[in-house]
N, CA, C and O of each residue as an XYZ file, in Angstrom:
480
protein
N       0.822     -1.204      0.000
C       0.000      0.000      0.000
C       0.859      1.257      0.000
O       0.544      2.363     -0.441
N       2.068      0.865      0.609
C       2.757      2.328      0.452
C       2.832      2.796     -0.530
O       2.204      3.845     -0.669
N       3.727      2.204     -1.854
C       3.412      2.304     -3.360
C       2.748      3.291     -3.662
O       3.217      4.331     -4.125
N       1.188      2.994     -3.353
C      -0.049      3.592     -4.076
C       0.339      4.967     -3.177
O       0.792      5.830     -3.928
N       0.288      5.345     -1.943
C       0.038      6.428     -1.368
C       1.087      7.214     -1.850
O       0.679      8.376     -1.846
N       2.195      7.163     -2.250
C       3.803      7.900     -2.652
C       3.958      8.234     -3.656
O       4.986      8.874     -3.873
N       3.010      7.967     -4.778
C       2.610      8.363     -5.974
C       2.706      9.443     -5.752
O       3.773      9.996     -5.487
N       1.289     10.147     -5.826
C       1.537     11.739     -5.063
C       2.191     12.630     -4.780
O       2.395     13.761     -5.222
N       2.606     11.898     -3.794
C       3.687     12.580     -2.578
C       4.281     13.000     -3.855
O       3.936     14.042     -4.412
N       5.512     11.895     -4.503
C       6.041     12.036     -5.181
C       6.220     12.683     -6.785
O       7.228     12.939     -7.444
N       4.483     12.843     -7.133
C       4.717     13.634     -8.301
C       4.488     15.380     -8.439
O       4.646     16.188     -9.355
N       3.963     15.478     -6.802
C       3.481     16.734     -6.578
C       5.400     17.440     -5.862
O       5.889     18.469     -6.328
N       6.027     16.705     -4.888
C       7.120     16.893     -4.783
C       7.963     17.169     -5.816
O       8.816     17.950     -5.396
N       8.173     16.858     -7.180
C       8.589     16.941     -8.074
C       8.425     18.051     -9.067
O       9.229     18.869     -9.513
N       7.141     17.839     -9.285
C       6.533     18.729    -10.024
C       6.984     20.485     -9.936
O       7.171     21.317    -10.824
N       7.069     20.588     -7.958
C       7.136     21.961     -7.770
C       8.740     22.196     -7.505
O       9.207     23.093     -6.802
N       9.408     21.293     -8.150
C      11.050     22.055     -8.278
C      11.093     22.497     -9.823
O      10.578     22.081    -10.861
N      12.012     23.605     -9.447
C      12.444     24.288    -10.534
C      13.090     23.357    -11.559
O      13.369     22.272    -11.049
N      13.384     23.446    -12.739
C      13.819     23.716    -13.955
C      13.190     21.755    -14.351
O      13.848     20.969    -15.034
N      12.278     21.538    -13.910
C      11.270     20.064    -13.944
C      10.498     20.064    -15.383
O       9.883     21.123    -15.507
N      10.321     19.084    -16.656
C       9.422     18.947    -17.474
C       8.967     18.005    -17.195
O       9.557     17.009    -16.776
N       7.241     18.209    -17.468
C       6.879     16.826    -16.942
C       6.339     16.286    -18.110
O       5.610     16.939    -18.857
N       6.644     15.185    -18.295
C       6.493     13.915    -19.673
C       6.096     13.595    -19.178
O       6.361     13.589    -17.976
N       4.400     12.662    -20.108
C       3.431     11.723    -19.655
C       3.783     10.654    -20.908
O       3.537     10.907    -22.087
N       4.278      9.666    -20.525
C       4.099      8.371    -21.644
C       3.065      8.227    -22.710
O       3.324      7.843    -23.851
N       1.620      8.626    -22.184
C       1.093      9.057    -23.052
C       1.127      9.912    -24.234
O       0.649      9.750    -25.356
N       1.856     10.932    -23.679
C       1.799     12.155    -24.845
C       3.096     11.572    -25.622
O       2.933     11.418    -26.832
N       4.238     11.261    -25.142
C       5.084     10.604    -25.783
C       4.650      9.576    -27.314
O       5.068      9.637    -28.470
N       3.607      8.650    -26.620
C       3.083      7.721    -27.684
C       2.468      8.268    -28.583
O       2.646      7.882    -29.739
N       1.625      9.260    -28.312
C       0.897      9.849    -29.401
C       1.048     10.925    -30.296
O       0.192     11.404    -31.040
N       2.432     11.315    -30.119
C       3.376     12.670    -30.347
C       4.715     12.639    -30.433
O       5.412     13.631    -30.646
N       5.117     11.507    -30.272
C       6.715     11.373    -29.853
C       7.622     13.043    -30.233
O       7.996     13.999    -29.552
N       7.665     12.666    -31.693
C       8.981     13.750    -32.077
C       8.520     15.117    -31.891
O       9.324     16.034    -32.057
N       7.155     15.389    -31.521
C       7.354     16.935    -30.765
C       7.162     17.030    -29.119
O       7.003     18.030    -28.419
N       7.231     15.731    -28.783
C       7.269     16.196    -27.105
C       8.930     15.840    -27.055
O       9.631     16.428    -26.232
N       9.362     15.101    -27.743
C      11.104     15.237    -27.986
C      11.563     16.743    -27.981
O      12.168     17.343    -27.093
N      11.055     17.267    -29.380
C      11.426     18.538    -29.384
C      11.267     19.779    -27.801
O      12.036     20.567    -27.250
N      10.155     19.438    -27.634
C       9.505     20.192    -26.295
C      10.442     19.802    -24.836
O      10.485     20.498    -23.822
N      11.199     18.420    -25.079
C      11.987     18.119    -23.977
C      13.242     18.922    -24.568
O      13.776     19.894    -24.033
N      13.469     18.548    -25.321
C      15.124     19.387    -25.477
C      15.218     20.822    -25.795
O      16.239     21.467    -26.034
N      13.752     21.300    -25.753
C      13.574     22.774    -26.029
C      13.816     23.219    -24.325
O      14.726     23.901    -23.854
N      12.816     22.657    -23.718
C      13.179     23.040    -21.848
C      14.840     22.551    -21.321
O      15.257     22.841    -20.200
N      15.421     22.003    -22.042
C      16.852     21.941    -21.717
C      17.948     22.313    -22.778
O      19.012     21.768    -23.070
N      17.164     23.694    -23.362
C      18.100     24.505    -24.212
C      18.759     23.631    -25.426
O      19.988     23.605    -25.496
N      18.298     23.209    -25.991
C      18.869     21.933    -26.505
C      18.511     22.508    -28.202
O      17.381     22.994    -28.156
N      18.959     22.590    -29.339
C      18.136     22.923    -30.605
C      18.967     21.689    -31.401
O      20.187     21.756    -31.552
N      18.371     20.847    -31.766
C      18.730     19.434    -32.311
C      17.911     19.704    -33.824
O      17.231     20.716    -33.995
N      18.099     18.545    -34.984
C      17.772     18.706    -36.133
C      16.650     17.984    -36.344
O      16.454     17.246    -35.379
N      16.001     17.896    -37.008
C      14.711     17.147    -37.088
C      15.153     15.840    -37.633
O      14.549     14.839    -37.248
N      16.120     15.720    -38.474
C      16.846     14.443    -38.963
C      16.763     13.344    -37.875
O      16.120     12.321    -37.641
N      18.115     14.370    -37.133
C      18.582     13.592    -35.395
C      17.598     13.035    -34.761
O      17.602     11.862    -34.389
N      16.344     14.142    -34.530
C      15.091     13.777    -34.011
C      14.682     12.258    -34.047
O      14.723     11.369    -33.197
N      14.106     12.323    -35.887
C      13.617     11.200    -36.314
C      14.869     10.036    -36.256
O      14.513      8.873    -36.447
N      15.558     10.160    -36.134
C      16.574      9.013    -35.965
C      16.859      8.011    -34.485
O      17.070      6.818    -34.268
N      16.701      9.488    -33.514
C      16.469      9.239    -32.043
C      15.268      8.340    -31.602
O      15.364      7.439    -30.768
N      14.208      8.668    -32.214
C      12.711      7.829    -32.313
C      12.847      6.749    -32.723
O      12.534      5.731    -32.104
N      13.517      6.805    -34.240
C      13.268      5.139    -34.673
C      14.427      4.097    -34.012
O      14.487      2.898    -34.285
N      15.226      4.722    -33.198
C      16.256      4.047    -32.665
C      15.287      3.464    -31.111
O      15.136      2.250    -30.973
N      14.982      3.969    -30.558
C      14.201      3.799    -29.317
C      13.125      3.619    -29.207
O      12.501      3.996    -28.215
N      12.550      2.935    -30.277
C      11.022      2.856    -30.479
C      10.832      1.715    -29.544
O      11.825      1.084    -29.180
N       9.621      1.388    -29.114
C       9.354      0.206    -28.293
C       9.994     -0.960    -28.565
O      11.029     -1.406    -28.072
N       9.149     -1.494    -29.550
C       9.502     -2.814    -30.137
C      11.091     -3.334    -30.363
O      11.708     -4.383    -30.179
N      11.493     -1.524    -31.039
C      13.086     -2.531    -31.123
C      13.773     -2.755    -30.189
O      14.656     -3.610    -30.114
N      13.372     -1.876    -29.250
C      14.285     -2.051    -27.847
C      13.624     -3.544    -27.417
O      14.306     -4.569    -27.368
N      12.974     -3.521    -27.280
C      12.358     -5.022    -26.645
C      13.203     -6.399    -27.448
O      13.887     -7.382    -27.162
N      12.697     -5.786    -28.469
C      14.040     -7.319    -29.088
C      15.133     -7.129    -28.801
O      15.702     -8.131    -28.368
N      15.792     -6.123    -28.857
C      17.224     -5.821    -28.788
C      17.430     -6.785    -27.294
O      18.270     -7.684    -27.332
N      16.668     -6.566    -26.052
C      17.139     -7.238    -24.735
C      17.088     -8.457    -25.008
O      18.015     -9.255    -24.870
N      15.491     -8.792    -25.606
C      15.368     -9.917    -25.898
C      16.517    -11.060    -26.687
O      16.562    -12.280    -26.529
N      17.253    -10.330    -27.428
C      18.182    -10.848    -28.487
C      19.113    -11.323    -27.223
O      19.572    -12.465    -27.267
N      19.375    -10.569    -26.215
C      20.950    -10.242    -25.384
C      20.289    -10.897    -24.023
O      20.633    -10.667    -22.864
N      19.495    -11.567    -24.375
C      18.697    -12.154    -23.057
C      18.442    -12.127    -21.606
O      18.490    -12.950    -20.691
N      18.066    -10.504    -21.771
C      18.306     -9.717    -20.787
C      16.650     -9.440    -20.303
O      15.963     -8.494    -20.687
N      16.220    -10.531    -19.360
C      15.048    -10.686    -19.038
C      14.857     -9.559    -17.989
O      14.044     -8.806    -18.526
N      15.107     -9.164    -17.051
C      15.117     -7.993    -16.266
C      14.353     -7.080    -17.567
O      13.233     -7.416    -17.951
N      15.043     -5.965    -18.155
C      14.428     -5.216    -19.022
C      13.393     -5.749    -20.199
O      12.641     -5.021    -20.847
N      13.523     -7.184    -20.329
C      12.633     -7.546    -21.033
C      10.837     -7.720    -20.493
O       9.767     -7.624    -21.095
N      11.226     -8.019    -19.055
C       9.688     -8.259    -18.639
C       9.097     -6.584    -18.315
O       7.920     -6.229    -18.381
N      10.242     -5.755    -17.971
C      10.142     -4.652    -17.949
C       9.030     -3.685    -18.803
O       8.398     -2.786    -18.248
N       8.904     -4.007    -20.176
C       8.147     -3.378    -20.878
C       7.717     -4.480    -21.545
O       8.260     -5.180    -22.399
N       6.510     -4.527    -20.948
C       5.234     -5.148    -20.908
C       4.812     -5.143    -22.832
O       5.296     -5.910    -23.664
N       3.746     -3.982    -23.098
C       3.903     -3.878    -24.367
C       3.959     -2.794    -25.354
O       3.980     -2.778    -26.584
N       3.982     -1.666    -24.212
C       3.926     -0.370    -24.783
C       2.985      0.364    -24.936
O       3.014      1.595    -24.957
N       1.921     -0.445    -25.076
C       0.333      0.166    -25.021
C      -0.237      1.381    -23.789
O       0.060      1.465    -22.597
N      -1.199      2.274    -24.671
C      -1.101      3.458    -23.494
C      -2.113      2.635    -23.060
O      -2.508      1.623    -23.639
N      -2.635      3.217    -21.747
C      -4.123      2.115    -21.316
C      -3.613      0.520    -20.758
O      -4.190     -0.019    -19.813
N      -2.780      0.049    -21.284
C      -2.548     -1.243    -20.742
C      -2.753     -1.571    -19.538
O      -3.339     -2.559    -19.094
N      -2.180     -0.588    -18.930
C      -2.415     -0.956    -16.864
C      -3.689     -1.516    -16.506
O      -3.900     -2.102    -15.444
N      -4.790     -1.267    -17.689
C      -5.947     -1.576    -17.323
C      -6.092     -2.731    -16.982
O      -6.963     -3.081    -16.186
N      -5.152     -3.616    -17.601
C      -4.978     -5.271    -17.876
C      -4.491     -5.931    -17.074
O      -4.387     -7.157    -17.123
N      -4.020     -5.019    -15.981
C      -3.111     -5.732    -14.799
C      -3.756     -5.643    -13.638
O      -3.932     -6.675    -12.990
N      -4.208     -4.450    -13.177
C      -5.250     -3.575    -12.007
C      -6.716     -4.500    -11.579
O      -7.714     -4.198    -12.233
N      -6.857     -5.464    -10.649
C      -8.374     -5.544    -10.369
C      -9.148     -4.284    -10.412
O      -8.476     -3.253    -10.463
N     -10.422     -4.176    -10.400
C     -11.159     -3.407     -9.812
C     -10.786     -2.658     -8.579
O     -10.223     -1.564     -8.618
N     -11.190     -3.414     -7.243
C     -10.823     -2.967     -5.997
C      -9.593     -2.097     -6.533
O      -9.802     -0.931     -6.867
N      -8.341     -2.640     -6.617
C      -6.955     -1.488     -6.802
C      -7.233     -0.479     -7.435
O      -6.901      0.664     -7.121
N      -7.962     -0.852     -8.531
C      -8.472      0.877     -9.214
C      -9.224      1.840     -8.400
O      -8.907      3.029     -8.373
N      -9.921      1.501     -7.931
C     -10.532      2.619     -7.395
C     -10.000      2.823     -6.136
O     -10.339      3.839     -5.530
N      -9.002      1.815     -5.486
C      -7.983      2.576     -3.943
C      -7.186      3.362     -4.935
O      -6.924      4.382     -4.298
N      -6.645      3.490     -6.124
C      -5.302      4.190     -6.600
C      -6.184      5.388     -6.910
O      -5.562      6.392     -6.564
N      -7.724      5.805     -7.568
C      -8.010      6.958     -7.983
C      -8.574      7.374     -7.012
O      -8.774      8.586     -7.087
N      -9.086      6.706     -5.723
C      -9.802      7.718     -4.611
C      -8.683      8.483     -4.114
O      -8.853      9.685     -3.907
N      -7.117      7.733     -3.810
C      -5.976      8.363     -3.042
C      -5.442      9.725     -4.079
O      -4.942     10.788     -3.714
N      -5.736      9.277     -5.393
C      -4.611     10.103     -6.643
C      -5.669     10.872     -7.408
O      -5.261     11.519     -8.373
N      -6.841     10.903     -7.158
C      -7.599     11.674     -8.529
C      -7.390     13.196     -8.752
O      -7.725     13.897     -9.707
N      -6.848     13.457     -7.790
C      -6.634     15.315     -8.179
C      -5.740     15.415     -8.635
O      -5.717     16.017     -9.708
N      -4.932     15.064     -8.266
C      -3.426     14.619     -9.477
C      -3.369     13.697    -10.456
O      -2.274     13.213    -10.743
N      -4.574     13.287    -11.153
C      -4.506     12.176    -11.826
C      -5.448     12.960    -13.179
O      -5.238     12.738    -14.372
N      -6.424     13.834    -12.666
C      -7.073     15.299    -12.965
C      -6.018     15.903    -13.780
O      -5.700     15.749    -14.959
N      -5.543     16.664    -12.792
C      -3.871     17.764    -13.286
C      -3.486     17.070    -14.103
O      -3.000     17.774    -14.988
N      -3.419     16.136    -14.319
C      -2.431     15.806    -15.592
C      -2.990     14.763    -16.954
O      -2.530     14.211    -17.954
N      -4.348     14.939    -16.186
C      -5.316     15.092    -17.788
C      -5.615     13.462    -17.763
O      -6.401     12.973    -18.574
N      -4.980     12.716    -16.846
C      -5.542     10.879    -16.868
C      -7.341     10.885    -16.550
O      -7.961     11.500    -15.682
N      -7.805     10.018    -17.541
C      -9.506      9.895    -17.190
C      -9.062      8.465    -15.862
O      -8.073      7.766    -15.642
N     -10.170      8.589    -15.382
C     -10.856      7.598    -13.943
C     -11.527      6.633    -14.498
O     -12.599      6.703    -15.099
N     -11.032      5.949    -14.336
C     -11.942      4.746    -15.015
C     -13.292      4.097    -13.769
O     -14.097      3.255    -14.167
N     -13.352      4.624    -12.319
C     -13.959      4.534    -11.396
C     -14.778      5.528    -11.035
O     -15.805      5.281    -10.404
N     -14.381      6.962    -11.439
C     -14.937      7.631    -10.598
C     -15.248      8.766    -11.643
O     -15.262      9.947    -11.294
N     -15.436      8.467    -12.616
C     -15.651      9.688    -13.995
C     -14.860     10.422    -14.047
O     -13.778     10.161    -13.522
N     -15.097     11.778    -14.774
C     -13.956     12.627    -14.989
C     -14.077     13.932    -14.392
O     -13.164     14.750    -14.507
């Protein structure tokens, strides 16, 4: 249970230090090469769009997953599950969902995640 409660703690602790971007995996998946850009823009960074797209197709899910897989490096392999946004849904009973959004929904709000328990 601690887990679930430190969430929070921990993203609201974070959140309010200085020079912090906050990346959601989500927006990543559905946007990659301009929340790239948007990360290396908050760390002064002006990279080429080439580099960009090269950086992406180098680190895309899948290939990384084989790549461990190849080097049989099960640690990082069970690690990423499958990449899918939403997936957690697949792991979470019921009961856990709704202890993780009654403890986290205002911060779960802030950063734009829907409730799958408790509406939006």
């Amino acid at each position: 249970k601690k887990n679930i409660q430190d969430w929070s703690y921990h993203v609201n602790y974070w959140t309010k230090q200085s020079n912090v971007t906050v990346v959601r995996y989500e927006d990543l998946l559905l946007n990659t090469e301009n929340e790239l850009k948007r990360i290396l823009c908050s760390l002064s960074l002006n990279i080429c769009y080439e580099s960009i797209k090269l950086v992406v197709s180098n680190q895309a899910f899948e290939k990384k997953k084989k790549e461990f897989q190849s080097i049989r490096d099960a640690t990082n392999t069970s690690f990423l599950r499958n990449g899918k946004m939403g997936d957690w849904k697949n792991y979470f009973e019921l009961p856990l969902t709704e202890e993780i959004e009654k403890k986290h929904a205002l911060l779960m709000r802030r950063f734009g995640y829907e409730l799958e328990c408790f509406g939006k």
